[in-house]
Structures are given as structure tokens and as C-alpha cells.
C-alpha positions as CSV (number, residue, x, y, z in Angstrom):
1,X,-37.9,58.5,-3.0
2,X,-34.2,57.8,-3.2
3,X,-32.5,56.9,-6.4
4,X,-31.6,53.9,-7.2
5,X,-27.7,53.1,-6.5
6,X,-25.9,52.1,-9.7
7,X,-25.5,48.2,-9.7
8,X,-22.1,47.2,-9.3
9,X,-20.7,45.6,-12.7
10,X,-20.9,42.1,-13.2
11,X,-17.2,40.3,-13.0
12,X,-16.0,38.9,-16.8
13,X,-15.2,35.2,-16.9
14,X,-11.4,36.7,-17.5
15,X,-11.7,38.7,-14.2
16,X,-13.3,35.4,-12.1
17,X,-10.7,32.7,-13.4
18,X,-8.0,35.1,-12.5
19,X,-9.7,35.5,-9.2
20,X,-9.9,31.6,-9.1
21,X,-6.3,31.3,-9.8
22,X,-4.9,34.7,-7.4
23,X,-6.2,32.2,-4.5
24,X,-4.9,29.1,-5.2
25,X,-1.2,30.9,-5.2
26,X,1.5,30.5,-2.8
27,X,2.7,33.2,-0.7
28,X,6.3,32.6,-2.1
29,X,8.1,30.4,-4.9
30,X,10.0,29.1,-2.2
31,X,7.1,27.5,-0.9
32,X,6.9,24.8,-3.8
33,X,8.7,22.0,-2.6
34,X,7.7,19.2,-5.2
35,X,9.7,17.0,-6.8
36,X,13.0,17.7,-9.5
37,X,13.0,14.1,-10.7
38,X,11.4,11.0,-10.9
39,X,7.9,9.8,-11.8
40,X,5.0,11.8,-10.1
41,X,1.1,10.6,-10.2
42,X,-1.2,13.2,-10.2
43,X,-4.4,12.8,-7.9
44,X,-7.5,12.3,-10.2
45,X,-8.9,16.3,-8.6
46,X,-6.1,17.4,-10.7
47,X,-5.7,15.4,-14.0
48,X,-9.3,14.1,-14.0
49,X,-8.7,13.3,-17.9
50,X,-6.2,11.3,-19.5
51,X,-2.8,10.9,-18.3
52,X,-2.2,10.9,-14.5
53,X,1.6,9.7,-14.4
54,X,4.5,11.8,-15.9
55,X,8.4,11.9,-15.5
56,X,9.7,14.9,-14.6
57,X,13.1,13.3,-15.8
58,X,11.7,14.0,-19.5
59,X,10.9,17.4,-21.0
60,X,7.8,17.6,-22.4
61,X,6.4,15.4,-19.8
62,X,7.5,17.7,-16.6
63,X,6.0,20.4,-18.9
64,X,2.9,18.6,-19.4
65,X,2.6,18.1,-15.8
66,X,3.7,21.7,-15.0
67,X,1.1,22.8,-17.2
68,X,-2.0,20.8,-15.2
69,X,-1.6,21.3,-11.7
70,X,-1.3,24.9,-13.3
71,X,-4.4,24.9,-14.7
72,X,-6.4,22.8,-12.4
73,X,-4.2,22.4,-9.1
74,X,-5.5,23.5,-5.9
75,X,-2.9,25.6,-3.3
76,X,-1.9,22.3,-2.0
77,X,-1.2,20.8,-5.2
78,X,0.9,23.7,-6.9
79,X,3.0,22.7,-3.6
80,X,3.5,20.1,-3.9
81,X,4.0,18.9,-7.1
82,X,5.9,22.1,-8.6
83,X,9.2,22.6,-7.8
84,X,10.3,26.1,-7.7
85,X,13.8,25.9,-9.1
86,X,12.1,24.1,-12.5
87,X,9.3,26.5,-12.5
88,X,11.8,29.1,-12.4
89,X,13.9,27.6,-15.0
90,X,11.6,26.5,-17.5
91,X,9.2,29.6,-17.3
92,X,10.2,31.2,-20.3
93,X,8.5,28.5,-22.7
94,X,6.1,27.0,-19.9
95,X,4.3,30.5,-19.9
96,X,3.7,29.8,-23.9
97,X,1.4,26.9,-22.8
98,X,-0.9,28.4,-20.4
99,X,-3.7,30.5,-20.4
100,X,-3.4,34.4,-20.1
101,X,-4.8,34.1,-17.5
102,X,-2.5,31.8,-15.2
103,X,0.2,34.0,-16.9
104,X,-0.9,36.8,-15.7
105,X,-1.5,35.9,-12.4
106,X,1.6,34.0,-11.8
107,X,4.1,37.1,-13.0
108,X,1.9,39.6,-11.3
109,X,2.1,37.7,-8.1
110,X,5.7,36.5,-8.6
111,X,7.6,39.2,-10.8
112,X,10.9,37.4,-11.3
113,X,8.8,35.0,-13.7
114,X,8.4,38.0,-15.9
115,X,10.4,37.9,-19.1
116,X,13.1,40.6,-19.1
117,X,12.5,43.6,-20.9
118,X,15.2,45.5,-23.5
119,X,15.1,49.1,-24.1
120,X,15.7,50.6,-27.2
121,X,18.4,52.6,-27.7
């Protein structure tokens, strides 16, 4: 009789979100084309609760909208609704407001997001 194979370990929730979110990424920041101003109506797949319309012209609503197609956008969503010049730009306090894990995926995948680093002297 053969012995038993170990069983492979069971993913964490961590380890399937950021799974989740790895696949919904696009290849390159150039690749999100949304809009840089104006009103934008989110479909219902992506806000499903509470407010569907923001204006990216105002800052805490582009960061509220930034925030949820994060969160809950599909690839073709995070296309086209983000926009990468005000990802780029606003990354530094939009990466406060997200999970870890979206985070971590997004400056893994896309290291410019990553905050700069200072060495001690």
C-alpha cells in the first residue's frame, strides 16, 4: 500500500480575493482609458448599493468611484471607468482606502504605484 500524498493546503480568503483581483487586472496602466472629467454612472454589477453616479470633477467623489470599480469592477470595468493618469496621480491617498488586498495586487502588478522608499543615512 502506497502512502497517502500530503493534501495540498487549503487557499486563505487573503490568498483567493487576491487571486480574484490578480485576474481582473489589466495588462498595462495604459490600458485604462476612462474618463478624467465629468459625471460617470456606474452599472448596477459594480455599485450594486447606494450611489451609482459620481463626478469625477469633485474629489472625494472620483475617489469614491475609484474606490468601487476597485473593489468590485470586473477587467472591463477597471477600463473603462479608471483613468490611468488619475489613478496614477491620486494613488498615494487612494491606496489608504482600499483593502490590502487590492493594494497589494495593484503595486505588485504595477510597481510605479508603489510609494517611494527613503533610505537612511
Amino acid at each position: 500500500m502506497a502512502p497517502a500524498s500530503p493534501a495540498a493546503p487549503t487557499p486563505t480568503a487573503a490568498e483567493i480575493l487576491s487571486a480574484r483581483y490578480r485576474s481582473r487586472l489589466p495588462a498595462s496602466l495604459e490600458e485604462l482609458a476612462g474618463p478624467e472629467r465629468g459625471a460617470v454612472a456606474l452599472p448596477l454589477h459594480v455599485a450594486w448599493s447606494g450611489l451609482r453616479t459620481y463626478d469625477l470633477d469633485r474629489p472625494r467623489s472620483r475617489m469614491s468611484l475609484y474606490r468601487t470599480v476597485l473593489a468590485e469592477g470586473q477587467h472591463d470595468d477597471l477600463v473603462a471607468f479608471l483613468n490611468a493618469d488619475l489613478l496614477t496621480s491620486q494613488w498615494p491617498f487612494l491606496r489608504t482606502l482600499v483593502s490590502r488586498n487590492v493594494r497589494d495586487v495593484w503595486e505588485d502588478a504595477f510597481p510605479t504605484l508603489r510609494p517611494a522608499t527613503t533610505s537612511a543615512a
